[in-house]
N, C-alpha and C positions, 0 to 999 in steps of 0.2 A: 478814530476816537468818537468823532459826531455822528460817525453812523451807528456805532453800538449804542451810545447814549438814546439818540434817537427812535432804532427801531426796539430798544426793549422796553420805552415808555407804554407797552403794550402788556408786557413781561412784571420783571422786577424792579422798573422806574429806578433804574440807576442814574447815580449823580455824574456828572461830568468828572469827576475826581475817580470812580469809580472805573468809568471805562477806560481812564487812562491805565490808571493799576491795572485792570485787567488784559489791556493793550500790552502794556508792558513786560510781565509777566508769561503774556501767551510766547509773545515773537522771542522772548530770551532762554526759551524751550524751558523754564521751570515749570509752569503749570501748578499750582496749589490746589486747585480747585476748587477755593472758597469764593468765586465768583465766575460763575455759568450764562452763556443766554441759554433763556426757555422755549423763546419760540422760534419758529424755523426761518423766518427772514434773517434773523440776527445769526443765525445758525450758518446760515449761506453765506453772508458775506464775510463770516471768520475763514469760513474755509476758502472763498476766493483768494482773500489778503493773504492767506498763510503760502496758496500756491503761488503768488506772483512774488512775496516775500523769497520764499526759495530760490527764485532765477533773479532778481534783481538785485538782491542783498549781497551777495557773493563777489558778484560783479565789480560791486559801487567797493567794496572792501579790499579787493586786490587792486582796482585802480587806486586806491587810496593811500596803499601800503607802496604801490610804485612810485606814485607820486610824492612821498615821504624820503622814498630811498635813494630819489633820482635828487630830488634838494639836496639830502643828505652826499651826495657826491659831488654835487656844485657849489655848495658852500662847506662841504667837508675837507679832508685830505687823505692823503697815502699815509697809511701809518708807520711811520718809524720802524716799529716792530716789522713789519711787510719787507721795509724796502730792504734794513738786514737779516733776514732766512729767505727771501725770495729775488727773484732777476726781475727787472722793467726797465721798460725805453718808454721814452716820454718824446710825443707829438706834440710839436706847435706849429697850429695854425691860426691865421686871420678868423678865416670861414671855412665849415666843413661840410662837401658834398658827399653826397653816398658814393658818385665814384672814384673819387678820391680814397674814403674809408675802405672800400673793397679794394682797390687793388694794394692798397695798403697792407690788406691784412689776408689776405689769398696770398700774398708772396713773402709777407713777413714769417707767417705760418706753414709757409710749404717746405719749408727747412726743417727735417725731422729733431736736431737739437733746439730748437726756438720754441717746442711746443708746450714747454713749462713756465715761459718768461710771460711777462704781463705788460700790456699794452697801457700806458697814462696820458688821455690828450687832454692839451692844454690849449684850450680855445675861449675868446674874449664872449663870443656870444653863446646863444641857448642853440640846445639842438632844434633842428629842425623834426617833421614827422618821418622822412623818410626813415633818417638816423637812428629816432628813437626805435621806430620797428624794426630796424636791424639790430640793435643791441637789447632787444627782447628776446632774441632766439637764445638760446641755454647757448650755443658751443659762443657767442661772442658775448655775451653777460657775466661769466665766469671769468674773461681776461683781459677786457676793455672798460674802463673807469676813466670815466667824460668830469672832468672838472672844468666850471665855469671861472677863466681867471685870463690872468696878462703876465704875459712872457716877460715884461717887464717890470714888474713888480718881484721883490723876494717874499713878500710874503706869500705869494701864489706859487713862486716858485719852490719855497717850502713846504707846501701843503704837497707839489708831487715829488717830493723828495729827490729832486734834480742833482743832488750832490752823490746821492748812491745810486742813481742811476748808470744803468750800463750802456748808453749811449742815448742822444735827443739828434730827433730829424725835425729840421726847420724847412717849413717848404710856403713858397711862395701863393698866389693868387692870380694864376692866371688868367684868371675871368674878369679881373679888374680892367679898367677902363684906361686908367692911368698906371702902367705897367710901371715905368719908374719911380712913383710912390710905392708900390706892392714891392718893390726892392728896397724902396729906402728901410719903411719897416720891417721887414726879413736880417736886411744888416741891423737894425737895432736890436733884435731881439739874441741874435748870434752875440753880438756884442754882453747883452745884459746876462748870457748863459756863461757863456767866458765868464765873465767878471762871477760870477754867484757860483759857480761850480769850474774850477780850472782846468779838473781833471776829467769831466766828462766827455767824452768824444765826439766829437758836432760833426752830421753830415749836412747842410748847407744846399739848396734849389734857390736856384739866381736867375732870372728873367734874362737879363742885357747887359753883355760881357763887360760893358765898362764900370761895372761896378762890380765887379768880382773880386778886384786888388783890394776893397774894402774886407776882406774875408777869407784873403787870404791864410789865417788863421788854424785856419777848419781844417778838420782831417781829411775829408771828403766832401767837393765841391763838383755838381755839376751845370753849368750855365748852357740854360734852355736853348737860346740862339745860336752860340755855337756849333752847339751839337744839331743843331734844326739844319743849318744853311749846310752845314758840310756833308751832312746825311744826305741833302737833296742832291748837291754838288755831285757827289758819288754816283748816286741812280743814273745820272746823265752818262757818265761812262762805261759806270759797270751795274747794269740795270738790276733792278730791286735789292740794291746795299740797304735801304733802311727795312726790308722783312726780313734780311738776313741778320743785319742787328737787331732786332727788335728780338727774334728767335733765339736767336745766341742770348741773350741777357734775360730771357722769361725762363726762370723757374716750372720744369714739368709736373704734370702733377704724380705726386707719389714717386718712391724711389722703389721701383720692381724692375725687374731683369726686363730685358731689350724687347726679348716677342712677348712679355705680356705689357708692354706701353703699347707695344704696335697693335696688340688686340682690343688695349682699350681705345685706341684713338681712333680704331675701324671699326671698332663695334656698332658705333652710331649709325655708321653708314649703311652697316650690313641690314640694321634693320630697316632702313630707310628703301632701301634697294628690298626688302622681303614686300615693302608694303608696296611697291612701285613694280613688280614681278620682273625686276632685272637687277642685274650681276653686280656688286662691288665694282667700282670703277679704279683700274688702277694707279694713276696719276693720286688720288686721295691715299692711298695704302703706303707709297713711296713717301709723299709730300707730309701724311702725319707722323710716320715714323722716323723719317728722315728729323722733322721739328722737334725732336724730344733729346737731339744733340746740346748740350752744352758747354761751357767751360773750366776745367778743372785743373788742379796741380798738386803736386806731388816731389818728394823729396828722389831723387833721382836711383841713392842705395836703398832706400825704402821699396824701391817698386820694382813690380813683376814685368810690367812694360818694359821700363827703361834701363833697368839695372846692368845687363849685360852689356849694352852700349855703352859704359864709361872708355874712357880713350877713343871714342870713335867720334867722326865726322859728326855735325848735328844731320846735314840732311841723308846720311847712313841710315843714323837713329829714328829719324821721321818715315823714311819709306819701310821699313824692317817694320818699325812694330804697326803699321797699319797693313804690310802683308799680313801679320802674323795673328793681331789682337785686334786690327781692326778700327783703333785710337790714330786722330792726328795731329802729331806734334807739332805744334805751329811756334814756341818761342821759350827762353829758358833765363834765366835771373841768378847771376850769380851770388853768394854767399855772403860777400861783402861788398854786394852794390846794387843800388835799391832799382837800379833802369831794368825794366824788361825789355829784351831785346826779343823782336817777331821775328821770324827765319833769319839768323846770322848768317847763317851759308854755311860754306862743305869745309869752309875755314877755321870754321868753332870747333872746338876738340870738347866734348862731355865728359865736364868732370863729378865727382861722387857726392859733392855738396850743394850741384846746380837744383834749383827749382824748375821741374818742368812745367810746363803751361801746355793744356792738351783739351781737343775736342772729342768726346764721345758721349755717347747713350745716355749713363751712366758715369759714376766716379769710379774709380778700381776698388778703393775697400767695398764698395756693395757688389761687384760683378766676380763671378762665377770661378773667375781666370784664377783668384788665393788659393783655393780651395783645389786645383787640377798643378799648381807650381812645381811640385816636385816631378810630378806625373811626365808634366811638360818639357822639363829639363831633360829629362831622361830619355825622352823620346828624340831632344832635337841633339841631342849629342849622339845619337847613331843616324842620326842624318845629313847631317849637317858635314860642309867642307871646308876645312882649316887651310888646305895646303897650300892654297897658293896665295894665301889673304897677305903675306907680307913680301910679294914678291913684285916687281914693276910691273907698268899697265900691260906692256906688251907682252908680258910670262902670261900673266892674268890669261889675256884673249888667248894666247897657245893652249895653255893647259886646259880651258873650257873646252875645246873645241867647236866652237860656236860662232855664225858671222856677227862678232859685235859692232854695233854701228856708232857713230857720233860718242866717241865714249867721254871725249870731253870736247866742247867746242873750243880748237884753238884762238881763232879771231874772234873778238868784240861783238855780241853779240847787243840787237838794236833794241833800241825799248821798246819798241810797238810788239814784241812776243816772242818765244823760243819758236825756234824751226822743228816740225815734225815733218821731217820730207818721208819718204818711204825709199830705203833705201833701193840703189841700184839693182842688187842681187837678191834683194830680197824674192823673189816669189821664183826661184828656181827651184824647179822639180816639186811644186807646190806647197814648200815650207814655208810655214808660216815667219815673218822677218824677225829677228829676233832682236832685242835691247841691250845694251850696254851694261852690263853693272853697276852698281852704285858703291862707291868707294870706300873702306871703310876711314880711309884719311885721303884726303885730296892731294892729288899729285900737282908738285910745287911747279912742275913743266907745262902744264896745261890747263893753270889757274888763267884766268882774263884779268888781264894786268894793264891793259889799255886805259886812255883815257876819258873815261864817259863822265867828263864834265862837260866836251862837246861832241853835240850828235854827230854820227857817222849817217847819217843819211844823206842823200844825195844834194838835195832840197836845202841841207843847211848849210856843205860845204861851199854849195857854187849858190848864194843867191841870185833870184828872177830877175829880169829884166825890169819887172811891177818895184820888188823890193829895193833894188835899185833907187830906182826914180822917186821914189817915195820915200828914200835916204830911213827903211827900217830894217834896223840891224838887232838882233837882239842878243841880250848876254846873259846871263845867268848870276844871280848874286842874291843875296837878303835885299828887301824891300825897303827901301829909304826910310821912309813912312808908317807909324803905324796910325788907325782913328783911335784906339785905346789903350791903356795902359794894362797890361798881362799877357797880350797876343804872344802866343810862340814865335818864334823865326823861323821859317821856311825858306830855302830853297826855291827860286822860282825863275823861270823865264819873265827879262825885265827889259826896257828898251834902253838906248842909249841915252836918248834924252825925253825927259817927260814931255807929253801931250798937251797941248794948250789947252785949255778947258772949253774954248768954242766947239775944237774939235772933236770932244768927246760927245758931244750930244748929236743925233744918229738923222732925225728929221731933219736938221735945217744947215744949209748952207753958210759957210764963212770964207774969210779972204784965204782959208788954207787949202779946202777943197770945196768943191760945188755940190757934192752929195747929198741927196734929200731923204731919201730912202734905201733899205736895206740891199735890193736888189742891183742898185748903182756901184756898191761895193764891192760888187766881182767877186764876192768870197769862193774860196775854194770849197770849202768842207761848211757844212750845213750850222746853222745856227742853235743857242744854245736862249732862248729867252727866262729873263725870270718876270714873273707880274707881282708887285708889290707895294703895299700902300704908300711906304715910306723907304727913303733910302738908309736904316739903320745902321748902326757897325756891326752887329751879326751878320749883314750883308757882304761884309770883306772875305770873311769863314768862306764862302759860298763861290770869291771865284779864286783864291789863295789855293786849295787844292785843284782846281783844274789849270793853274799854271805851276803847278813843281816842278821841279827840273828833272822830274825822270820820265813825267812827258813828252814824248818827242815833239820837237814845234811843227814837225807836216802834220798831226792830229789834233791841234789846238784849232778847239772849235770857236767861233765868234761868240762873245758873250753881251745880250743884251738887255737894259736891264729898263722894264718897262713900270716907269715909277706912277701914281696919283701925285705925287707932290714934287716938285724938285729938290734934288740934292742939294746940301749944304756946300759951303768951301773945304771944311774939313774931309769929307767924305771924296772929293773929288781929289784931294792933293792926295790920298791913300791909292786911288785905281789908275790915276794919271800916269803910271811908270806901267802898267799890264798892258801886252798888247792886246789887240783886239778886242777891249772893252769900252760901251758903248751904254749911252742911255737916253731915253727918251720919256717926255711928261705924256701919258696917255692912261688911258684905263681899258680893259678887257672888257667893259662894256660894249665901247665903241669897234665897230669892224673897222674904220677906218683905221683905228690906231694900230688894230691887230696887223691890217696889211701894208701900211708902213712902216711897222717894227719888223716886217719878212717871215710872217709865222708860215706862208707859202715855202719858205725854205729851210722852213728851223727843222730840225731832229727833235726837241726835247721843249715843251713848256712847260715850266714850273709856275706852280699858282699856290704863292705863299697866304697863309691865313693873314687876314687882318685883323690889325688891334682893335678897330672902333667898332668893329660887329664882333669882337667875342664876346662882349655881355649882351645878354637879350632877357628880355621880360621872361619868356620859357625859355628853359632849361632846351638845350640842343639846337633850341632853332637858330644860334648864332651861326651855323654853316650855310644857314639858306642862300644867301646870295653867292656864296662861293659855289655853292652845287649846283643854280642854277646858271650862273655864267659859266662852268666846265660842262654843265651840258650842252649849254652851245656848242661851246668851241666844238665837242664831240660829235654833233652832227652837222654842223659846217666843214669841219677839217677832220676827216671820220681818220686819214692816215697819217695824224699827229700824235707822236705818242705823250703825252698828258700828265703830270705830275703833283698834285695836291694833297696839300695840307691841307689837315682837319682840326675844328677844335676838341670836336666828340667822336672817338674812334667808333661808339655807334651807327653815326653817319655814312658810312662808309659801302652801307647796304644800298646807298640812294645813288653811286658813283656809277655811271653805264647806264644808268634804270631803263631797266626796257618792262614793260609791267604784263608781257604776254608769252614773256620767254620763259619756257619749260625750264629750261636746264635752271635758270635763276632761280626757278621759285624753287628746285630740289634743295637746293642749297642754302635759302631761308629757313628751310623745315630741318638741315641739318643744325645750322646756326641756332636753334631752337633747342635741338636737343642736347647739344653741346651746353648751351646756356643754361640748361635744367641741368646738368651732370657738375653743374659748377665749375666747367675750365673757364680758367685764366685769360684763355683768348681764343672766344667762341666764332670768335670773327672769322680766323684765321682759314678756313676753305672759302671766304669769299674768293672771286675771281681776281678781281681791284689790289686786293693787300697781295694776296698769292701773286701775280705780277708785279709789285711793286709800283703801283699808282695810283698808290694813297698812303699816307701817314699823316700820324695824329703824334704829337711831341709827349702826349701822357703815355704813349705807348712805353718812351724811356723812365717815365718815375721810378719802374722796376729795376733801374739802373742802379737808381740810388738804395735802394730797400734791401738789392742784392748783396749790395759790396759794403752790408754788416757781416755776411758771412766769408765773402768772397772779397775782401781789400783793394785784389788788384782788378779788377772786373773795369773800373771807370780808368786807369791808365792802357789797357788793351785798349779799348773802346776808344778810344783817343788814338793810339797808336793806329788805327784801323782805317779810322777816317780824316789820317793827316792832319789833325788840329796839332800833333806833337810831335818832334820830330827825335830819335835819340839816333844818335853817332852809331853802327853798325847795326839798325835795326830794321827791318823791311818793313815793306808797303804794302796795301792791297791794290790790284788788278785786275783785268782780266784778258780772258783770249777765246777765240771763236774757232769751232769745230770746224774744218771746210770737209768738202768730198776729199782732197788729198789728208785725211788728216785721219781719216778712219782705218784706215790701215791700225790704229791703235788697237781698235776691238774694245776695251776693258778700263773701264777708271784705275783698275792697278796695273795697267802697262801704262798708261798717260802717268801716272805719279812716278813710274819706276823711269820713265823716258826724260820728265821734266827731272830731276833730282841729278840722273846721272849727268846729263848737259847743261842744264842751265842752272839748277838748286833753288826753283821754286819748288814753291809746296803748295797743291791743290787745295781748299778746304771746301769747295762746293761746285755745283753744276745746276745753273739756269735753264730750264727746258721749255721749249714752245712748243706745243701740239697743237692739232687741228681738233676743235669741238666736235665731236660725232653728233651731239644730241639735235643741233642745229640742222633744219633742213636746207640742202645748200641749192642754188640756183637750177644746177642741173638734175636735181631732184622735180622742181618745178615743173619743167617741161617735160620731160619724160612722163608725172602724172596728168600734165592737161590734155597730153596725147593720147589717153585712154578714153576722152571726152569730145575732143574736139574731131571734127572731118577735114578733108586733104586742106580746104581753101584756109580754113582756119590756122592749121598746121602754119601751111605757109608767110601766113601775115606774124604768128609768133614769130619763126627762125628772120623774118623781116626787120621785125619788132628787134630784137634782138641784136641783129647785125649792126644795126644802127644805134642802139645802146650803145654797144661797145665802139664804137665810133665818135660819142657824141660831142667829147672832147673839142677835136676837132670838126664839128660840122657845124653847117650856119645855125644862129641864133633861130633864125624862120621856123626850124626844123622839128624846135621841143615841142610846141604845142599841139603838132600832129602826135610825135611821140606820147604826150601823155594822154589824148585823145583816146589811142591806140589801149594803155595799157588800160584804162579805167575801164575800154569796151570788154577787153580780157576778162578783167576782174567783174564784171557783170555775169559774164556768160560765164566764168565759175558758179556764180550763187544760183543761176538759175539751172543750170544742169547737172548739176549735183545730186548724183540719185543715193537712194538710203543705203549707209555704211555702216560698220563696226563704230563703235566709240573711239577705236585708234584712228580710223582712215580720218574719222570727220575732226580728230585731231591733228591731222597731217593737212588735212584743206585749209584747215581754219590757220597754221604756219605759212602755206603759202599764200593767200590770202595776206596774212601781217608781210610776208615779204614783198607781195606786188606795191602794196601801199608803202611798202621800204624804200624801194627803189624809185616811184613814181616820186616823194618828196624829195628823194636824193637830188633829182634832178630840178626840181625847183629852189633847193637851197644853191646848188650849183651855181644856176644861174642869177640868182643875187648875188653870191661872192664876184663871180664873173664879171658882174653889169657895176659893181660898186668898183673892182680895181681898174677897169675901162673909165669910169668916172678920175678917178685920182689919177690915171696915166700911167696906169702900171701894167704893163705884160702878162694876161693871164697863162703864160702858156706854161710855169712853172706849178699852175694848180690843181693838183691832181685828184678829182671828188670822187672818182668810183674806186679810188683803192682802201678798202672795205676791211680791217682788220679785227669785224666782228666776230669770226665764226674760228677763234682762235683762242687757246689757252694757255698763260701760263707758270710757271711754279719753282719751287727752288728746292733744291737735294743739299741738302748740309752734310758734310762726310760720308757719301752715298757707300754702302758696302764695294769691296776691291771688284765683286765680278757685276757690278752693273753695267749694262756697255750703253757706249757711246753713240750717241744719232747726232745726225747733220744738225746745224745749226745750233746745237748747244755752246753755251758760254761756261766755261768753267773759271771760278774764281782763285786766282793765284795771291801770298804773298810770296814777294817777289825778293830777294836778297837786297841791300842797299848800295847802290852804283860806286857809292865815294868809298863803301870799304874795300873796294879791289885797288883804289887810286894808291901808288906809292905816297908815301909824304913827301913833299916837296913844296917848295917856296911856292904861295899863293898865284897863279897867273891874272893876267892885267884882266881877267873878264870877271874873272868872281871878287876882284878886288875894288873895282872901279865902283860899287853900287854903295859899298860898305864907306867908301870916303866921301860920296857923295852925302849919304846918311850923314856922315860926322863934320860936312860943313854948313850942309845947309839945313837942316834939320830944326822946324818948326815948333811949335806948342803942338800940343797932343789934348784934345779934348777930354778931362776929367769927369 
């Protein structure tokens, strides 16, 4: 306005009044015309103003119109009219992060019926920026509506119309500091929905079990630490249980037939491998196909799968239709009774009103199988053999003509696994051995009717001469004790009398025994540690399944439980009846504490997240200290296998980090493209999660988000990992492939061998491969030998011989050795003549591996020199066994002809031991625990 006025005082000396009219008039595109500049300055700057008017005015006008719209949903409401012609579910939370809201709404939306409902969070503060820019994108602006309000208020409760809503998810604050306030509030708010809307559905997220009886209310509750400790608990036995639940409970994306999931979840790879000039790697093709398994059900006459199997055996039912269809039946729910029972056994009869519960690809209404039903019937009824289905076992084996083997095991079969021997005759005149049939109703003669309340193993009927003298006897009963009030009851291996509390603590000696450290304890079978800030009652979850009673006590491993803080009396009066558990005040900082707690002879460290670093000033960095003390342990203790919790499943790329390893970084760049495709779980081809030696507790929030659609989703999920026990319902397990065992050949002869003798049911296979990308040792020297002359040669295979020795050779000895190798590694860089961009990528690997192995040997010998300091026997510490250049990964209902390689783990549930037990008067061993409980029996921390 001052510069028109100004430059036409040359012009037509307009008034200040004037250019503002003129101003006015220009930019509101009317134009009149009865006031012009004449001269050309004034000329110019109209037309500059008008061009920056066009880019900034626009701008300032839709931020303007957002920031109206966004008040207007923070101090507005859902309207009445909305909530009746339209569906919504209403979120509350404290505080909302973006990864929170994403997985929220990736898996709230990945159910093709939910696509018309409308998302209302109800949150006390203002959105943050990440937030807002995500609910600027058109697909989540259209059906998330951010209202600023308190879950405790009905006035706010009103504005999102909480009464017509079709369900509110209440979920906690895990990032808070003070985790049992972030519950207390969670219970208020469950409370203040209750009361304000009766009939709304509540799913419930609870921090720390002892406040779950508060909420018991809720439709659906799932308490973070339980499910944390017994997820861990599990991996220790039957390795990567939490990527097998994480997978099973994640929602794939899109519901499309089998091989077009499979091609989308290779795609990425394929291009990754176009750009890398090499091939798809198989392990990824199995591993993401295999992951798009989930869990579904089905009314039994309703269905293609199961319908023919009424009156038959369940585990008939279960091996039939994954020969057939390919689905695995793992558990069924009768009509008028709410228990899901996981593999019943060969004793369940399928009747027409059971609910099945089934793992496949797909659900049956979308797959292929409706549409061929008639087609199929038709075909299997001219194939199929009737005749001898109702005739006894031994007509059966006549009329086959076939050597059937183990067709039911008559004697008691042990918990440690079903027997696959190969049979005797098997490989005469080189036929291949053949299987047993699977029953279509279990013969009442060769049921196992024995008593597996006490083990038949050797070990438990004759105790040691140790057991003896050390007066421990153990029995089996419910747990005297709980630390909180909701815990299920469990079944568990218990002692006759409780533990004195001096004795339970692992370092230091008292008048009962002299033991100071782990090693002094002579255990048999390898230890089981956890590392822990605090001794919680989540922490009971965690060794309640590793002592059930359908473990056998020769494989109960030592459990130690290495705290920052000491345990309470409450907590102690709870583990004081388990044997072999054990605790000690240390932190994973210190090495000493490590090698007094026996991590020289544990199998399994767990390294539980801590509460006082899950809030950080940034966003993720509350894993820092955890990641950097697992990467100690990782290259001090390279053949420990490692177990960590995370707070940010993000993190999880930093677990192993080696920053020069090929194969990693392909798999960052896959993790990328995954993460642009918008899956759910971009993560999931890291190496870490795919072995199962990392989880992150948000992995489960999908738990809860799922079972709006799926109900029973969070009682399987319980039933899986032992937090709940139902009266004829199985367990999961596992068992290990040996050389005698491949005689199988085929995951559908191992389910048709397990079913007919024992009546578990497979639902997965754990595989370890060897990393090809990796260059391994003897790659090494075979290139330096293209370089070096005779003398040289020699001082390598020198070098070498005594490597592998070093264990055992004097302390004197390393510093030549490393002498030796650094001179190695010299005389690589200087004789290295010009190569391909591949070769001097294979130099530059062994090169990282000489420098690998030379530090191996100096962290070595610190671990070494530190347990000679404390008086500990190095000779249990084993630093060159190197479990780096190995991968591995999990098959969720691998198709029937996948076969079988050594060393695979296949995961069983297992039928329930007590349902073969006749009924009978209680015996003095599972009664004794129960009367103990009912006299002496303390306060229970609320």
């Amino acid at each position: 306005i001052c510069g028109i006025q100004h430059l036409e005082r040359a012009g037509n000396r307009l008034t200040l009044f004037d250019s503002l009219y003129f101003c006015i008039v220009t930019f509101s595109t009317v134009g009149f015309g009865d006031v012009t500049p004449k001269i050309w300055p004034s000329k110019l700057l109209v037309v500059i103003m008008i061009c920056v008017a066009l880019v900034v005015l626009p701008i300032q006008f839709e931020q303007l119109a957002y920031l109206w719209m966004e008040r207007q949903k923070s101090g507005g409401n859902y309207s009445r009219h909305r909530a009746q012609t339209e569906k919504h579910v209403v979120l509350c939370v404290s505080s909302l992060k973006i990864d929170l809201l994403m997985d929220f709404l990736n898996e709230f939306y990945a159910h093709p019926r939910l696509q018309d409902y409308y998302v209302v969070i109800l949150c006390p503060t203002e959105m943050d920026a990440q937030v807002r820019r995500v609910l600027q994108i058109p697909m989540w602006s259209q059906r998330v509506i951010y209202l600023q309000g308190s879950a405790l208020k009905d006035q706010d409760l009103l504005r999102a119309k909480m009464d017509d809503a079709e369900a509110c998810f209440i979920l906690s604050s895990r990032c808070e500091v003070d985790r049992t306030a972030a519950d207390h509030q969670t219970i208020l708010r469950a409370w203040a929905v209750k009361d304000f809307a009766p009939n709304c559905p509540l799913y419930v997220q609870i921090l720390k079990p002892e406040n779950k009886f508060h909420i018991k209310f809720a439709d659906h509750v799932v308490c973070e630490e339980e499910f944390k400790y017994a997820m861990l608990a599990l991996n220790c036995i039957c390795p990567a249980t939490s990527t097998l639940i994480t997978l099973l409970v994640h929602t794939s994306r899109g519901q499309t037939a089998p091989w077009e999931a499979f091609r989308q979840l290779t795609g990425t790879k394929q291009t990754l491998n176009r750009e890398s000039q090499q091939s798809p790697e198989q392990w990824q093709k199995m591993y993401g196909r295999c992951s798009g398994n989930e869990v579904y059900h089905i009314n039994l006459e309703e269905s293609t799968f199961f319908a023919e199997y009424e009156g038959k055996s369940f585990t008939y039912a279960s091996f039939h239709a994954h020969k057939k269809f390919g689905v695995c039946l793992i558990g069924v729910r009768k009509e008028d009774n709410k228990n899901i029972l996981l593999n019943p056994g060969p004793r369940y009869i399928m009747s027409s009103t059971d609910i099945c519960f089934y793992i496949n690809i797909t659900k049956e209404e979308n797959s292929a199988f409706k549409k061929q039903e008639k087609h199929r019937k038709n075909h299997e009824s001219k194939l199929s053999y009737h005749g001898a289905s109702r005739l006894p076992v031994h007509s059966i084996i006549a009329s086959m003509g076939t050597v059937a083997i183990d067709l039911q095991d008559t004697g008691c079969r042990t918990s440690s696994g079903p027997t696959l021997a190969l049979p005797s005759d098997g490989g005469k005149e080189g036929r291949r051995p053949s299987i047993a049939p699977v029953l279509e109703v279990a013969d009442s003669s060769s049921l196992q009717t024995c008593d597996l309340l006490s083990d038949q193993s050797e070990d438990e009927t004759t105790p040691s001469d140790d057991e003896v003298s050390a007066g421990l006897e153990y029995a089996k009963g419910y747990p005297p004790y709980s630390p909180y009030i909701g815990s299920s009851p469990t079944f568990c291996h218990l002692l006759q009398e409780k533990v004195p509390f001096c004795c339970l603590r692992l370092d230091k000696g008292c008048q009962h025994n002299y033991y100071e450290d782990a090693k002094a304890y002579g255990f048999k079978n390898k230890l089981i540690i956890v590392a822990a800030e605090t001794a919680g009652n989540g922490l009971y979850n965690f060794i309640v399944p590793l002592r059930a009673y359908y473990r056998p006590k020769k494989e109960l491993n030592p459990i130690v439980l290495l705290l920052d803080n000491p345990p309470d009396m409450h907590f102690l009066d709870a583990i004081c009846w388990f044997p072999m558990v054990y605790y000690m005040v240390g932190s994973i900082d210190n090495l000493d504490d490590l090698l007094r707690c026996g991590v020289t002879f544990a199998a399994n460290m767990v390294v539980v997240d801590k509460e006082s670093t899950m809030s950080a000033e940034e966003d993720y960095m509350a894993d820092a200290k955890t990641i950097v003390n697992v990467q100690t342990l990782f290259r001090l203790f390279s053949s420990l296998s490692i177990i960590t919790e995370l707070t940010h499943p993000a993190n999880m790329r930093f677990m192993q980090f080696r920053a020069k390893d090929c194969y990693s970084l392909a798999l960052s760049k896959l993790e990328k493209k995954e993460r642009e495709k918008g899956s759910n779980l971009a993560f999931m081809f890291r190496l870490p999660f795919a072995a199962g030696r990392v989880f992150s507790i948000s992995m489960l929030d999908t738990l809860l988000y799922q079972s709006f659609v799926k109900d029973y989703m969070i009682s399987i999920t319980r039933l899986l990992l032992g937090l709940d026990t139902t009266p004829g319902s199985g367990f999961l397990c596992s068992m290990k492939i040996t050389e005698e065992d491949l005689w199988i050949r085929t995951y559908a002869r191992l389910y048709q061998k397990l079913c007919s003798s024992t009546g578990d049911i497979p639902i997965g296979v754990y595989r370890t491969e060897s990393q090809k990308l990796t260059t391994s040792e003897s790659q090494i020297s075979i290139s330096v030998e293209e370089w070096e002359d005779t003398k040289d040669i020699k001082e390598q295979i020198s070098y070498r011989s005594n490597h592998r020795n070093s264990t055992s050779s004097d302390q004197s000895d390393h510093p030549l050795l490393r002498r030796k190798s650094m001179q190695w590694a010299r005389r690589l860089s200087r004789r290295v003549p010009r190569h391909s961009g591949k070769t001097a990528e294979k130099i530059n690997q062994q090169r990282m591996n000489l420098y690998r192995r030379s530090e191996r040997q100096e962290l070595a010998e610190l671990v070494k020199n530190r347990m000679k300091h404390l008086g500990l026997s190095p000779a249990g510490y084993d630093a060159m066994n190197d479990h780096q250049n190995t991968l591995s990964y999990i098959l969720i209902n691998p198709s029937p002809d996948t076969r079988l390689e050594l060393n695979d783990i296949v995961y069983l549930i297992r039928p329930d031991p007590l349902a073969y037990v006749p009924n009978t008067a209680p015996s003095r061993k599972d009664s004794f625990c129960n009367t103990v409980g009912q006299d002496t029996r303390e306060e229970t921390q609320l």
